[in-house]
N, C-alpha and C positions, 0 to 999 in steps of 0.2 A: 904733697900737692893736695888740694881742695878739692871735694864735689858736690860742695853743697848745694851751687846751682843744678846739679842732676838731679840729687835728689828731691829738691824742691821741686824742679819741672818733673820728675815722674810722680811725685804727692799729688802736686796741680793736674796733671790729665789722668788721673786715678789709675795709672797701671802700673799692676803688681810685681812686685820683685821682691828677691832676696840677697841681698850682702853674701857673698861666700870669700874664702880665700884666705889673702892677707889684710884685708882691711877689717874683716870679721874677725880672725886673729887678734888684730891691735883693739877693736872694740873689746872683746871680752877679756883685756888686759893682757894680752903676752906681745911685750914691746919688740919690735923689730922692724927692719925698716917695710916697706910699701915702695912698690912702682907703679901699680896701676890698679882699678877698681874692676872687681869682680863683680858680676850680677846674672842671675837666673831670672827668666823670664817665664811665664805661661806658655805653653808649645800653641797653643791656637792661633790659628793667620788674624785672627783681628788684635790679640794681644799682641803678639810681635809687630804687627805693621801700626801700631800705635808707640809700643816699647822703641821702635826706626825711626818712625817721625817725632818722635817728643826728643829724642838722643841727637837727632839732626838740628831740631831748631834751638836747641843747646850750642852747635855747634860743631859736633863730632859727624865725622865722613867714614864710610864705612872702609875698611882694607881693600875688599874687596865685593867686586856686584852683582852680588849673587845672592838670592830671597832668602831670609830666615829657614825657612821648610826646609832649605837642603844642608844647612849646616847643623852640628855638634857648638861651636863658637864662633861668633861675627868679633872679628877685633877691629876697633874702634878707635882714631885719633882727632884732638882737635888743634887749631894753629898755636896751640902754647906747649904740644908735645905730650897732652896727656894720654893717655890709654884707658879704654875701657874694653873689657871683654862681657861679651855679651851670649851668657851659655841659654842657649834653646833645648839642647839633652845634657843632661848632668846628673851623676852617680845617684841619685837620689831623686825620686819625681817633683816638680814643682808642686804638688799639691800637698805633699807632706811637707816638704820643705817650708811653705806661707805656715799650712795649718801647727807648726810648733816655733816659727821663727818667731823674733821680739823685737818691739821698737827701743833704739837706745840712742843716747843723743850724741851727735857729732856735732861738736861747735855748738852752733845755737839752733843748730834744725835738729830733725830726727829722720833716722833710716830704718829702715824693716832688712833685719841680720838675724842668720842663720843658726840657730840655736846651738849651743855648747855641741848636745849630745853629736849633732850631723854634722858641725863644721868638724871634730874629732873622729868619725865615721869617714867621713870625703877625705881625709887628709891621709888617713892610713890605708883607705886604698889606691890613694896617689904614690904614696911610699916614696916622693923623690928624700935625698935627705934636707930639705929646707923642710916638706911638709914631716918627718920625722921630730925635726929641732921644735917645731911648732906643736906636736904633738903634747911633747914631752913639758913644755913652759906650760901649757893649758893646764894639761893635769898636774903640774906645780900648782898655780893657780885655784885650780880645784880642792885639790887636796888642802890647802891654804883656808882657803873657805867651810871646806866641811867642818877642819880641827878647831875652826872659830866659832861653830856652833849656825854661822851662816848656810844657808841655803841657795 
């Protein structure tokens, strides 16, 4: 599934996010499949109630109605079935998370996704065994890249 209209409409109303999960995964090249888009947002009430209304006029209805402030994650659908989860606390602070994540291009737009070091970080202390399997193809990957003199 596609989000590149999200990501567009969150560039367009300038609020901050980071790519985490499986779509971060498949960005920094370890193929497998995606159900749904992962994203972190700023904990501050003007960034979340901006990150709500920009996700709403996209289309997405929240699960449930209940204000950013009091969740961990708002899960998000819109009428064609997609999901979005929407983490407000996440293993990692948003501020670290912006200040090392990277833009890399999905399709012909670009997303701000979670850097190597953290999305490998987040996943091993998730430990389920997908974020294991995920683990382990990254630093394939990695390793892939060091022994090619890439960085």
């Amino acid at each position: 599934m596609s989000y590149g209209d999200v990501f567009d409409a969150l560039e367009r109303n300038s609020v901050p996010y980071v790519v985490v999960s499986g779509v971060a995964v498949v960005l920094h090249g370890h193929i497998r499949p995606v159900f749904d888009l992962d994203i972190v947002i700023a904990s501050t009430p003007d960034e979340q109630n901006r990150a709500l209304q920009t996700l709403m006029q996209v289309g997405f209805v929240p699960s449930i109605p209940v204000p950013l402030s009091m969740l961990t994650v708002l899960r998000m659908f819109d009428q064609s079935a997609r999901e979005i989860d929407v983490f407000v606390n996440y293993h990692i602070p948003f501020n670290e998370l912006w200040a090392s994540s990277q833009e890399m291009r999905v399709g012909d737009r670009m997303a701000r996704v979670a850097s190597l070091e953290h999305l490998l970080w987040a996943k091993r202390i998730t430990a389920r065994p997908h974020d294991l399997m995920d683990v382990e193809g990254l630093l394939a990957i990695q390793n892939r890249s060091e022994g090619s003199g890439s960085v």
